[in-house]
ZATOR-705424 format. One line per 3 residues: number of its first residue (from 1); their letters; for each residue x, y, z negated of N, C-alpha, C, O, CB. Coordinates in steps of 0.1 Angstrom, whole numbers, plus 5000, padded with zeros to 4 digits. Each point is the difference from the previous one (the first is absolute). Glycine has a CB too. Layout:
N
NUM> A> X/Y/Z/X/Y/Z/X/Y/Z/X/Y/Z/X/Y/Z | ... .
//
This chain:
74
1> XXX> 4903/5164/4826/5000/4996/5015/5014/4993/5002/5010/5007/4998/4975/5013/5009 | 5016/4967/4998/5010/4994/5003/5004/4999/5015/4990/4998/5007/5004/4993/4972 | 5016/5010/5027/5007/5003/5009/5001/4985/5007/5000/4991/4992/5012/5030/4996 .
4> XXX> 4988/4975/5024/5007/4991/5004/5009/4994/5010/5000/5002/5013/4985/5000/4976 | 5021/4994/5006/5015/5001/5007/4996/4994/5014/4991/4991/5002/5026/5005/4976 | 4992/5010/5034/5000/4993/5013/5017/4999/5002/5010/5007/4998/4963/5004/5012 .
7> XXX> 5027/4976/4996/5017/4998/5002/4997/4999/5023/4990/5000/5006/5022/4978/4958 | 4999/5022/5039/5005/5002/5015/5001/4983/5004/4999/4992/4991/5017/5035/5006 | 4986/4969/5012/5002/4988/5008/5015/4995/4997/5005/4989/5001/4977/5020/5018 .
10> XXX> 5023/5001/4978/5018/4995/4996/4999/4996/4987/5003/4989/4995/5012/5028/5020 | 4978/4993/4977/4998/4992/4983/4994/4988/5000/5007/4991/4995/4989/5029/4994 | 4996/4977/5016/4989/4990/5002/5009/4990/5003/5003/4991/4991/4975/5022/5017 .
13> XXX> 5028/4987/5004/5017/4990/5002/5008/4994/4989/5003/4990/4996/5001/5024/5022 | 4998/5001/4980/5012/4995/4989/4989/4992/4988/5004/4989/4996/5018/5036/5007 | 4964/4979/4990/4998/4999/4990/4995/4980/5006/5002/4991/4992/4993/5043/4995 .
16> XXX> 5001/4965/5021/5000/4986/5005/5009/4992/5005/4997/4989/5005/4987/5017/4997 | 5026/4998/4999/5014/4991/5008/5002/5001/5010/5011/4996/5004/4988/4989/4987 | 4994/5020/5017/4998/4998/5018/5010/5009/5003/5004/5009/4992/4969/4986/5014 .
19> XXX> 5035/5003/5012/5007/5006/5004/5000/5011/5004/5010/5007/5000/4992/4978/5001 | 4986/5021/5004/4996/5011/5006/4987/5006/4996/4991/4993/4995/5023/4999/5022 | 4985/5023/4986/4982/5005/5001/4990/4995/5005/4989/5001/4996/5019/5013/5004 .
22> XXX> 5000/4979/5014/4983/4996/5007/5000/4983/4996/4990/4994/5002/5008/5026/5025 | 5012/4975/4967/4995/4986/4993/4996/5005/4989/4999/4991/4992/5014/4991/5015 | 4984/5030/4986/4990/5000/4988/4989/5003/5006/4991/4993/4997/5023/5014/4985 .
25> XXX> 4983/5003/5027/4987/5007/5009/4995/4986/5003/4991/4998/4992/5017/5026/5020 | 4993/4968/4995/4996/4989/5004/4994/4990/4989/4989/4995/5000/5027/5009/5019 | 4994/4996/4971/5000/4993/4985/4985/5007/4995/4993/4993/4992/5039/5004/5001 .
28> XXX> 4963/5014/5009/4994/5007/4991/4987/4995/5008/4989/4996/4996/5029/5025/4995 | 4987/4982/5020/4986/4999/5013/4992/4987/4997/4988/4999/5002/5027/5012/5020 | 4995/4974/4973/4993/4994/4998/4993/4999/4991/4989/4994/5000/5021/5001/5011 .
31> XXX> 4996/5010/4977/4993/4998/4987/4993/5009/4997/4999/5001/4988/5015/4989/5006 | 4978/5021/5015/4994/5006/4998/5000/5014/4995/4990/5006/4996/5007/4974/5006 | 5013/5024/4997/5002/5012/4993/5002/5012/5009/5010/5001/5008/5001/4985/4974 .
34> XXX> 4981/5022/5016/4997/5012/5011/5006/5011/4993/4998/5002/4988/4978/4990/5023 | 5033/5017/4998/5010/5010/4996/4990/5017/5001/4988/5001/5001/5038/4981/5012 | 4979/5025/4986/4999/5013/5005/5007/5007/5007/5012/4998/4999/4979/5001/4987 .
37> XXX> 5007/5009/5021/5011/5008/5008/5000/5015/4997/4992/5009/5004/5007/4973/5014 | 5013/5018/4973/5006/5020/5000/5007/5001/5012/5006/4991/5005/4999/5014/4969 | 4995/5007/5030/5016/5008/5004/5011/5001/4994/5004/5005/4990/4985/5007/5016 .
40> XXX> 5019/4978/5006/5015/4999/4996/5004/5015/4997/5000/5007/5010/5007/4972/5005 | 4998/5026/4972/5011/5013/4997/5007/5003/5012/4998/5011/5005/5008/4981/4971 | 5001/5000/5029/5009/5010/5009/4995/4999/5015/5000/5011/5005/5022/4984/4980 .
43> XXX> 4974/4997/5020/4990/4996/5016/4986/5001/4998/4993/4997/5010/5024/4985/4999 | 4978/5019/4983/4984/5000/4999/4994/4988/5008/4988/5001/5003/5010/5025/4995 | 5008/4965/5005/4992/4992/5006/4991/4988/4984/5001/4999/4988/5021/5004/5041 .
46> XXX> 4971/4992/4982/4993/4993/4988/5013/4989/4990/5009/4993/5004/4963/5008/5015 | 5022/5000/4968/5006/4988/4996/4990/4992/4991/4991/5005/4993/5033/5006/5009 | 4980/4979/4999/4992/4987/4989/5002/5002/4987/5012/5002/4998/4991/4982/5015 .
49> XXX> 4990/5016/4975/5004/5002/4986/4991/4985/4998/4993/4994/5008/5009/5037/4984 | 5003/4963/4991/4991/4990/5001/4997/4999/4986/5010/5003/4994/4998/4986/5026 | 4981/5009/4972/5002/4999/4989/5006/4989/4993/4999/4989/5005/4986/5024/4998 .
52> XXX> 5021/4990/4983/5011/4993/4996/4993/4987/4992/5003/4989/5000/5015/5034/5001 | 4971/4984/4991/4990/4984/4995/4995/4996/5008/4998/4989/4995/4995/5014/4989 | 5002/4997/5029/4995/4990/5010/5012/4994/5004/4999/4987/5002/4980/5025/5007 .
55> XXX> 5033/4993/4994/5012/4991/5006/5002/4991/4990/5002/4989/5003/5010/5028/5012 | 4989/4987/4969/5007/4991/4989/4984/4987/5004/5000/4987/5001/5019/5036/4973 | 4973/4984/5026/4992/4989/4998/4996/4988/5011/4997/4988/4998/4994/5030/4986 .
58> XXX> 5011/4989/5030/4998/4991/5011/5018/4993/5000/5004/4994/5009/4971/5024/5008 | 5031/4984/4975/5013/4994/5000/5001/4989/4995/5004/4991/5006/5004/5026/4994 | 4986/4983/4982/4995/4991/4994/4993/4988/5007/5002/4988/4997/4998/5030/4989 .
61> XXX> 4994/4986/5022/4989/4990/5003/5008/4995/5014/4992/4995/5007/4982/5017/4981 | 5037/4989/5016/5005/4993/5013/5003/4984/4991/5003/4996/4988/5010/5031/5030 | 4986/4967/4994/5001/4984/4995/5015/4995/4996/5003/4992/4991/4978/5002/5026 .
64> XXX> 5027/5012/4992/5019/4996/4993/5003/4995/5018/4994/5001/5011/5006/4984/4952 | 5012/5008/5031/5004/4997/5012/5000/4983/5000/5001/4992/4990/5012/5033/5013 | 4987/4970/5013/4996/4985/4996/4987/4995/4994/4998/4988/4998/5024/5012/4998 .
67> XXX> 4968/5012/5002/4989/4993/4995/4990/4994/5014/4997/5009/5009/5005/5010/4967 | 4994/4972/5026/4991/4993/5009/4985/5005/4995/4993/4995/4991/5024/4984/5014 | 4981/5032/5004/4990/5006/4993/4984/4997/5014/4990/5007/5001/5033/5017/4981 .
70> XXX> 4981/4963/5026/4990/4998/5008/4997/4985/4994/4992/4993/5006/5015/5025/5016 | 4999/4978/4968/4995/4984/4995/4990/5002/4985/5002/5003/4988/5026/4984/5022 | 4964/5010/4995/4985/5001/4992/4999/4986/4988/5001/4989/5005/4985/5022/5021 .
73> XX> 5011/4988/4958/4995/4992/4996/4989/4993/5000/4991/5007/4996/5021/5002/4998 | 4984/4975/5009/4990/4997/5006/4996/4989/4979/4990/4993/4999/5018/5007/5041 .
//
């Protein structure tokens, strides 16, 4: 039985460059990648987990930066 890893909105940041949690939440939102929510340890409020092969992989697949990704080959 294999385990799979869930990382937080701050990993997800750091592990993509971005400045903050909710530019990864947002980052994630677009690309599709749907989280889960445990209880925060110390507040029990909800938190986001995310898995760590959907993030490496919806990461992969972002276009870069500077890419003109609305100009079509005719």
């Amino acid at each position: 039985m294999t385990t799979t890893e869930y990382w937080t909105a701050e990993q997800v940041a750091a592990y993509l460059g971005l400045a903050s949690a909710a530019s990864a939440r947002r980052a994630l939102s677009r690309l599709g990648v749907r989280g889960r929510y445990t209880p925060h340890p110390d507040s029990g409020r909800p938190c986001a987990e995310y898995p760590a092969d959907a993030v490496r992989t919806a990461a992969a697949s972002r276009p870069g930066q500077g890419r003109r990704t609305d100009l079509k080959e005719t």
